[in-house]
C-alpha positions as CSV (number, residue, x, y, z in Angstrom):
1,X,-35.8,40.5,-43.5
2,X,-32.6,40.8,-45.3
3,X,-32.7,44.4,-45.3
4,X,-33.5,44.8,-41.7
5,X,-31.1,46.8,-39.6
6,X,-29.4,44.7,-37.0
7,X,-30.4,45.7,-33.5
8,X,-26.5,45.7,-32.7
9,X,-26.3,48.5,-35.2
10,X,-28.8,50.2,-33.8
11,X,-32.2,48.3,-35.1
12,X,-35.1,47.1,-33.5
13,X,-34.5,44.2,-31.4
14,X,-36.5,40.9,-32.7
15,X,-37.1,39.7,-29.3
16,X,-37.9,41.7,-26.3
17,X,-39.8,39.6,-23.2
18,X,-38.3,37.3,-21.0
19,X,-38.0,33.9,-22.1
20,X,-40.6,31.3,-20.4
21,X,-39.4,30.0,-17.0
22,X,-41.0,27.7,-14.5
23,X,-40.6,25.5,-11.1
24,X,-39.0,22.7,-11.5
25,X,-40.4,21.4,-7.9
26,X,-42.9,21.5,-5.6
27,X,-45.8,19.5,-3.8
28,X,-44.8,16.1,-5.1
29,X,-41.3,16.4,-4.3
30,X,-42.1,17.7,-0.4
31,X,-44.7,14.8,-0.3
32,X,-41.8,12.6,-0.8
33,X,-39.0,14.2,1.2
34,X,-41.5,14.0,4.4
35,X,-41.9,10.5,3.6
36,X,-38.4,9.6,3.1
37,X,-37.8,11.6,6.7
38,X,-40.8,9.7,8.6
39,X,-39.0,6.5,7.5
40,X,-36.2,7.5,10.5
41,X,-33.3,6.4,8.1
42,X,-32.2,8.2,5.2
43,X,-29.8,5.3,4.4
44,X,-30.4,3.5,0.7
45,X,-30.2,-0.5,2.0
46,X,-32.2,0.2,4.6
47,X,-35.2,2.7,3.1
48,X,-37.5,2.3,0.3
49,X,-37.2,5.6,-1.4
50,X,-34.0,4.9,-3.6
51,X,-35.5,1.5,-4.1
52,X,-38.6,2.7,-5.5
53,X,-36.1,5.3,-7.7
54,X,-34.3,2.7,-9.2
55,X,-37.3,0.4,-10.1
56,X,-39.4,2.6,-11.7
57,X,-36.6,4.0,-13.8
58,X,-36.1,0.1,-14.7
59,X,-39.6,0.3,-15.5
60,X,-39.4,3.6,-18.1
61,X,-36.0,2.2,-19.5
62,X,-37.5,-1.6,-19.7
63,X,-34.1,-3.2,-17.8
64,X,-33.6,-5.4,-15.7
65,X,-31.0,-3.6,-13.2
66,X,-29.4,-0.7,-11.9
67,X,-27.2,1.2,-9.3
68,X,-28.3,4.5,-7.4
69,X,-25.0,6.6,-7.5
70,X,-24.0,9.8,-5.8
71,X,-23.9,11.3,-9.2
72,X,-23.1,11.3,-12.4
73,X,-19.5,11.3,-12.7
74,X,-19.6,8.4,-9.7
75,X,-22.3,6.7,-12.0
76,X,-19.4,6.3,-14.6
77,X,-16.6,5.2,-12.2
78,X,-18.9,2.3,-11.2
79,X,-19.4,1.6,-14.3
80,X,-15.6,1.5,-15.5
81,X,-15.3,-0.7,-12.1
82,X,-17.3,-2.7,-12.5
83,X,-16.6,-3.2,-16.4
84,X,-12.5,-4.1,-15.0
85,X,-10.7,-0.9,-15.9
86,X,-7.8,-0.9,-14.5
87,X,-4.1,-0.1,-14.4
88,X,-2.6,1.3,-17.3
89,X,-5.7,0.4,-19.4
90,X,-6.5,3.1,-22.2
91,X,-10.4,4.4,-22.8
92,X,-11.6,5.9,-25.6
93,X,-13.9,9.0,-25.2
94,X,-14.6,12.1,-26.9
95,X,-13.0,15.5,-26.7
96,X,-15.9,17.9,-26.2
97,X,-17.3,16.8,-22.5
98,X,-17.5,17.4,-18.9
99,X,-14.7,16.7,-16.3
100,X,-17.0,14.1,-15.0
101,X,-16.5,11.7,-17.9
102,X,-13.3,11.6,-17.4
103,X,-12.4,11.2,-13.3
104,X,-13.2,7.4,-13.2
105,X,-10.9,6.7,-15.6
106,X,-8.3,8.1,-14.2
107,X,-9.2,7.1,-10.7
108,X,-9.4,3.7,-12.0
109,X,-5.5,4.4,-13.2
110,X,-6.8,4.5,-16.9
111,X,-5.4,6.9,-19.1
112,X,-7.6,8.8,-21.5
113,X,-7.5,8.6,-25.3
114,X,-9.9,10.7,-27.4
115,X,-11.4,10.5,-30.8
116,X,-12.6,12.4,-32.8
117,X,-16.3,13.5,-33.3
118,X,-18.9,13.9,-36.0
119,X,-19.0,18.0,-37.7
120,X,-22.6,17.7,-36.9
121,X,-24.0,15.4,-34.7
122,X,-21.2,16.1,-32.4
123,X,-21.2,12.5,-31.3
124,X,-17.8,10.0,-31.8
125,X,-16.9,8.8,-35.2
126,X,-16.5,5.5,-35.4
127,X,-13.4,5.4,-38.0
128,X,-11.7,7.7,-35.4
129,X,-12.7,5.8,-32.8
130,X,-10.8,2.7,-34.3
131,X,-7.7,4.5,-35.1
132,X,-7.3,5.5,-31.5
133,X,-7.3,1.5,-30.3
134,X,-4.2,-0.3,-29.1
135,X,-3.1,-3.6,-27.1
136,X,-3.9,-1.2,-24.0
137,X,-7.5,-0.2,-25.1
138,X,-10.3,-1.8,-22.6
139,X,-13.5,0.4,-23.6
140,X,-14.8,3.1,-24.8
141,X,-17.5,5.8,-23.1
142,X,-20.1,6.8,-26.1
143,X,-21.3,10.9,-24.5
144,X,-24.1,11.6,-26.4
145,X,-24.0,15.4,-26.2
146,X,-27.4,17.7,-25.4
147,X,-29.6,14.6,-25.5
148,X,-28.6,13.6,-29.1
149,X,-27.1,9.8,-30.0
150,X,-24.0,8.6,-30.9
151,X,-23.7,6.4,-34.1
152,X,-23.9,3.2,-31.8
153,X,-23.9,0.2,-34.3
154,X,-20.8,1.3,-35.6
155,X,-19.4,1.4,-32.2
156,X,-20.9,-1.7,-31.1
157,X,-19.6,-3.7,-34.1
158,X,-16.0,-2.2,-33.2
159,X,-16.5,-3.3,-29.3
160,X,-17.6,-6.6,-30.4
161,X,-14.3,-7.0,-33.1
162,X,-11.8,-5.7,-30.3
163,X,-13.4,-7.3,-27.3
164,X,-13.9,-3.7,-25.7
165,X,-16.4,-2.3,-22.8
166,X,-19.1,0.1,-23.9
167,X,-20.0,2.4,-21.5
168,X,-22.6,5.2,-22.6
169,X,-22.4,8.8,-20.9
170,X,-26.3,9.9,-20.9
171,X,-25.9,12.4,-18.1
172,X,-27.4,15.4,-20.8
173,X,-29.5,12.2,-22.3
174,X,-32.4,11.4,-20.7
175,X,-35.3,9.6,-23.3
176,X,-33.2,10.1,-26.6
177,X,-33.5,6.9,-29.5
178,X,-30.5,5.4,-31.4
179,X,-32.7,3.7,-34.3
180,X,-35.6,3.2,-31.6
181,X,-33.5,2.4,-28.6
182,X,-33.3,4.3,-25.7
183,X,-29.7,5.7,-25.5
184,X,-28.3,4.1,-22.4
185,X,-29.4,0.7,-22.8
186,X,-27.7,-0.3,-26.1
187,X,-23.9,-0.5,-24.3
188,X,-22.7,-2.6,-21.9
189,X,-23.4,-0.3,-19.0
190,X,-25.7,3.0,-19.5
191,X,-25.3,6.3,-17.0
192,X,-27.2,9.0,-15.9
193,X,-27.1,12.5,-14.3
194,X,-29.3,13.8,-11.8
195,X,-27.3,17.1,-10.7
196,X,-29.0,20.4,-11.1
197,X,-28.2,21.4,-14.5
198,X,-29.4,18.3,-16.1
199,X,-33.0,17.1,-17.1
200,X,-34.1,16.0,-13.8
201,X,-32.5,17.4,-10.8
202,X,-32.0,15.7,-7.3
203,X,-29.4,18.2,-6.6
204,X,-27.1,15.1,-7.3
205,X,-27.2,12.0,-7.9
206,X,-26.2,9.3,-10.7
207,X,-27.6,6.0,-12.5
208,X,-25.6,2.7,-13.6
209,X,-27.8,0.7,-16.1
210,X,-26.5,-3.2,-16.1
211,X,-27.3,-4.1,-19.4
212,X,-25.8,-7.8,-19.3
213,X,-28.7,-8.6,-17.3
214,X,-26.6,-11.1,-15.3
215,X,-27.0,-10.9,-11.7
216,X,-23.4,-11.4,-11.0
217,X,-22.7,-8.0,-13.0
218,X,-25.3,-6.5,-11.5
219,X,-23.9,-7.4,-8.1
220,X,-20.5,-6.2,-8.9
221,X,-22.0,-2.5,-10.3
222,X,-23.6,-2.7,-7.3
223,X,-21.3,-3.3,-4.7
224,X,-18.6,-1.2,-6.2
225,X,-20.9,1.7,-5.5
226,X,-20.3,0.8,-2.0
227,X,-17.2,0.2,-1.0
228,X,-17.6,-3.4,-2.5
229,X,-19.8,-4.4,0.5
230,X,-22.2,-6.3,-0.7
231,X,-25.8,-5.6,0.9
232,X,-28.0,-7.8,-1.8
233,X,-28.1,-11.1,0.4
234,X,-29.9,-11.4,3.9
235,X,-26.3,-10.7,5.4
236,X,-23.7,-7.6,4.7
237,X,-20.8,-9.2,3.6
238,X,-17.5,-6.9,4.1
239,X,-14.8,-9.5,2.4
240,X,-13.2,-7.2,0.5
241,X,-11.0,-8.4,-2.5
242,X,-10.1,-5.3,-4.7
243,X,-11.0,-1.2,-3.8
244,X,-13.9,0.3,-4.7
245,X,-15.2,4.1,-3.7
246,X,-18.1,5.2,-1.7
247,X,-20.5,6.6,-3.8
248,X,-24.1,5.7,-2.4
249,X,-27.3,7.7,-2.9
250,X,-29.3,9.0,-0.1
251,X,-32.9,8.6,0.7
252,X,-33.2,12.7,0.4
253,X,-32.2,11.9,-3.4
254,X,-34.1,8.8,-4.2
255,X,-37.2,10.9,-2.9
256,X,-37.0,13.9,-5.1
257,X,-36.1,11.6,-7.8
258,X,-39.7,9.7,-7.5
259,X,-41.2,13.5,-8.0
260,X,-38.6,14.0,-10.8
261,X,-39.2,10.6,-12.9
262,X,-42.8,11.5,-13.5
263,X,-42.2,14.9,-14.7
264,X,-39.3,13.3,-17.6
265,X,-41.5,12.6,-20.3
266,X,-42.9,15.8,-20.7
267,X,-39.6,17.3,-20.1
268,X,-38.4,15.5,-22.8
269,X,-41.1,15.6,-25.5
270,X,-40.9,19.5,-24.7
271,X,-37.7,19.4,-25.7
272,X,-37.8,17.9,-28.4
273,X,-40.5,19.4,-29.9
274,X,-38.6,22.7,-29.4
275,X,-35.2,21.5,-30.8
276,X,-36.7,19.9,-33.9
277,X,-39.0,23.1,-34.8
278,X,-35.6,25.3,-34.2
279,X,-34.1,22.5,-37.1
280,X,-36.9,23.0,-39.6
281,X,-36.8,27.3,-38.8
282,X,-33.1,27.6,-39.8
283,X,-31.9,24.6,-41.9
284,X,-32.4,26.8,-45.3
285,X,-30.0,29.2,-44.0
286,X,-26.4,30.4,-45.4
287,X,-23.6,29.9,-43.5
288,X,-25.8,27.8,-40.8
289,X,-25.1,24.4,-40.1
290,X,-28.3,23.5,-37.7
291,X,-28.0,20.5,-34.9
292,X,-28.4,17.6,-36.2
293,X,-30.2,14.0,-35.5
294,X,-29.7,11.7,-37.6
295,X,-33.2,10.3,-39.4
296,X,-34.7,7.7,-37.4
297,X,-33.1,9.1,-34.1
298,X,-35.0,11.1,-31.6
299,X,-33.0,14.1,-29.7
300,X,-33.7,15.4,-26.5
301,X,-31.9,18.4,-26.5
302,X,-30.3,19.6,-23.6
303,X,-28.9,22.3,-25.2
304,X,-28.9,23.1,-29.0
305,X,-25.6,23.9,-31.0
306,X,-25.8,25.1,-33.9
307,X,-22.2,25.7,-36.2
308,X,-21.5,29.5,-38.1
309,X,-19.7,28.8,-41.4
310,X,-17.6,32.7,-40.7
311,X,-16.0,32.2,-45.0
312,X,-19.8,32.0,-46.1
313,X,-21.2,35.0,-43.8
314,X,-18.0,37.0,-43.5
315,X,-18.3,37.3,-39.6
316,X,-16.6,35.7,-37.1
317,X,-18.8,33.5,-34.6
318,X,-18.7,35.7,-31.8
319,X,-19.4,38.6,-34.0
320,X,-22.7,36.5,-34.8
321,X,-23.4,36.0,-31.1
322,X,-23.2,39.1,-30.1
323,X,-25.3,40.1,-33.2
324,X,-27.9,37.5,-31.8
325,X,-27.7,38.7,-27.9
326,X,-28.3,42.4,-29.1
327,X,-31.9,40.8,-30.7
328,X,-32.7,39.2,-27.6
329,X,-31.6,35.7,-28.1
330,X,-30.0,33.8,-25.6
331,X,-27.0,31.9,-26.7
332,X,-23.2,31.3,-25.5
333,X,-20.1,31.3,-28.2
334,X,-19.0,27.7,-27.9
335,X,-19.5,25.4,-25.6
336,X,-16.9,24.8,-23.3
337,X,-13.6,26.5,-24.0
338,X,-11.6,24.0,-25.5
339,X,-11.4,20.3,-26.0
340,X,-10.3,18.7,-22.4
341,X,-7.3,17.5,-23.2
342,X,-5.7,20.9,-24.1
343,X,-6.6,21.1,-20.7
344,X,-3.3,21.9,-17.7
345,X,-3.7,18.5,-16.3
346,X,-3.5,16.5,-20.3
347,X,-1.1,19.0,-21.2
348,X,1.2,18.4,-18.5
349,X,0.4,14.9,-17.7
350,X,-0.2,15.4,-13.8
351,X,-3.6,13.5,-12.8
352,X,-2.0,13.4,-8.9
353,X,-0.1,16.5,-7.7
354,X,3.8,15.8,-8.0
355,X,3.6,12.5,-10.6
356,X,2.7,11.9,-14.0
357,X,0.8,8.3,-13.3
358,X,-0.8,6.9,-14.5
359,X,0.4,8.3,-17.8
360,X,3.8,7.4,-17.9
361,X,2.3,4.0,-18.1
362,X,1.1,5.1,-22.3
363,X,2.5,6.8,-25.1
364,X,-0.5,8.6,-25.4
365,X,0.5,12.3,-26.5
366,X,-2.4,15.4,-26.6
367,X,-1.6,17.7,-29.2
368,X,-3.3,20.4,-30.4
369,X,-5.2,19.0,-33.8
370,X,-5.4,15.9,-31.5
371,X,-9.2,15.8,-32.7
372,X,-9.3,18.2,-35.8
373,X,-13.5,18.4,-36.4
374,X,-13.7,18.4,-32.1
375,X,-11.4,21.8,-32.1
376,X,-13.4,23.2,-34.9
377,X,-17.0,22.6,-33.3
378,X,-16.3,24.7,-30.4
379,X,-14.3,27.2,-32.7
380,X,-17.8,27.8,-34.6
381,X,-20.0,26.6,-32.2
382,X,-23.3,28.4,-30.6
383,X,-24.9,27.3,-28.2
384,X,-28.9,28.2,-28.1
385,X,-30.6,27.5,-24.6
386,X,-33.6,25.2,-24.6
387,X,-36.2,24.6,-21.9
388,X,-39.1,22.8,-21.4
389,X,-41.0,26.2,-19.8
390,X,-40.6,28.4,-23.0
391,X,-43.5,29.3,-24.9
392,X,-44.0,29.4,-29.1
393,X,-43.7,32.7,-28.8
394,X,-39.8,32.5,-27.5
395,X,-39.3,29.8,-29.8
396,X,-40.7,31.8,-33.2
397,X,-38.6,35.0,-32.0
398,X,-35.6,33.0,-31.5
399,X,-36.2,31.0,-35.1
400,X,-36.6,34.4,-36.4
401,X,-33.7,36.3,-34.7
402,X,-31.3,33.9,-35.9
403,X,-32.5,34.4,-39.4
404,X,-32.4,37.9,-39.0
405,X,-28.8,37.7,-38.1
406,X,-27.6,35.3,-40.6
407,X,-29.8,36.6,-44.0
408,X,-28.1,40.1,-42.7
409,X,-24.7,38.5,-43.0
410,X,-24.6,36.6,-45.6
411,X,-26.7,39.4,-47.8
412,X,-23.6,42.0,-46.4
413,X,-20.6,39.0,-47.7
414,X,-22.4,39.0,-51.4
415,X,-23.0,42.6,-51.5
416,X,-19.0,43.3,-50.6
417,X,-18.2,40.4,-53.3
């Protein structure tokens, strides 16, 4: 294998079918979209279809309560609501992330601090995490990144010293285990995706766990999902004392969400099984630093990113992607293009056109090498798709293109030492 021409230079490509792809809906779904439209309302409070969502997810997650949201990034907004963020607060997060993370806190008039993350789990360190906090501080959003944990004991032991919120961001972390515990349920407040490019898909759509168990937070979560009506009791009450969005789920989306929720669990373990098996292929390699779960975790793997070490193979790490494309293997260089907060609207401090608040209310600065390991990861990062249709066939070729690739590299740097 060492010796074996690259097909980027003209070798035989290690992988050349189409990689396994399937439906991701069909009868069960329409069964309960008809049903859902035979109600004659498609309005949460007053069908059963979000309802019947939202308990059996309660049911698979063992909790006692949650919020239908109208997705993800509204699924952390109520949860910053209803966890009393609010003006000129600080929350801690992590660097590598979606937009969506990040809008209710600044909605909420938050400003946004980030830490740093782990080289290899890609999830916050806790030391950075603690470095970050000041009088100001009010929580901190845990993401654990393509369906793989955060160190949450650490984090929880930091909450607990500093009297801080913990609100975990599982939109890309459906059925992945902290130490035995489903991520999501270990913070304060636990939330979900269910837009198209995540596990389960009801075109959009979000989750608020209420892991207090008290029914007055659960109330709150739930009526700040709602304009802080409150619809619980017999009556509507409209006494409004503080603002709240509109973020409600429709019947449409708690119906494909029924079909979805049965299908998780073999999405998942599919995933998993793939993710762990692409661990095991390439963890002897040079120059390779593979995903990793921590032992005793369980990953879910959204996506997989594995880091190139370019000193130890002697090739950049887009050189080695596009040495892995030209085999046939799917992957991306990075992940996103930088850490968010070298993003325009960090940079320049403008969350609302024409002001700089709710910044000016911090002296929280976002400079490059902000989050030295963060900036790194996505300077050597690549990402490897994963998907619950592929086959062992796309999972050996891929296991074996990426050991092609990298035993070519590496065998190249020691020859030219």
């Amino acid at each position: 294998m060492e010796h074996e021409k690259l097909a980027i230079h003209g070798g035989k490509p290690i992988k050349t079918t189409p990689y396994g792809t399937g439906k991701r809906f069909g009868e069960d779904e329409v069964k309960q979209l008809i049903e859902a439209l035979e109600q004659n309302t498609l309005f949460y409070h007053q069908g059963t279809k979000v309802k019947t969502f939202l308990r059996e997810f309660n049911e698979l997650y063992g909790a006692k309560f949650s919020v239908a949201a109208s997705s993800g990034t509204a699924a952390i907004h109520v949860a910053l609501g209803a966890a009393g963020v609010t003006v000129g607060d600080e929350v801690i997060t992590g660097p590598i992330t979606d937009q969506g993370t990040l809008i209710g806190i600044l909605y909420q008039n938050a400003i946004p601090v980030f830490a740093d993350l782990d080289p290899h789990t890609y999830g916050l360190d806790p030391a950075s995490i603690e470095s970050r906090i000041t009088p100001r501080t009010k929580a901190i959003v845990a993401v654990h990144l393509a369906g793989n944990p955060c160190d949450m004991d650490p984090i929880l032991d930091i909450a607990r010293r500093y009297g801080l919120k913990v609100i975990e961001d599982c939109a890309q972390s459906y059925l992945c285990r902290y130490k035995g515990r489903l991520a999501g349920t270990i913070g304060d407040y636990g939330c979900f995706s269910t837009n198209d490019f995540k596990h389960i898909s009801t075109g959009d759509g979000g989750i608020v766990l209420v892991n207090s168990g008290e029914e007055a937070d659960y109330h709150r979560t739930h009526a700040f999902a709602d304009k802080n009506y409150e619809r619980l009791g017999s009556t509507v009450v409209r006494d409004l004392s503080y603002l709240a969005p509109n973020y409600r789920m429709t019947e449409l989306q708690g119906a494909v969400g029924i079909a979805q929720l049965k299908k998780l669990a073999w999405i998942c373990d599919k995933r998993n099984a793939y993710g762990d098996r692409l661990t095991a292929g390439i963890a002897d390699l040079p120059g390779i630093a593979p995903h990793r779960v921590q032992e005793g975790n369980h990953g879910t793997y959204w996506f997989y990113m594995m880091r190139v070490d370019e000193s130890t193979l002697g090739c950049t790490r887009d050189e080695f992607s596009q040495a892995l494309r030209a085999e046939g293997i799917a992957n991306g260089a990075g992940y996103i293009k930088q850490v968010v907060y070298m993003q325009p609207m960090f940079q320049n401090k403008t969350a609302y056109l024409g002001s700089r608040f709710p910044f000016e209310l911090s002296g929280v600065e976002y400079p490059q090498g902000l989050c030295p390991e963060a900036e790194a990861i996505l300077r050597t990062a690549i990402v490897i798709p994963v998907n619950e249709f592929y086959s062992d066939s796309d999972l050996e070729e891929t296991i074996r293109g990426i050991r092609k690739v990298a035993l070519h590299y590496s065998a190249e740097r020691n020859t030219v030492a």
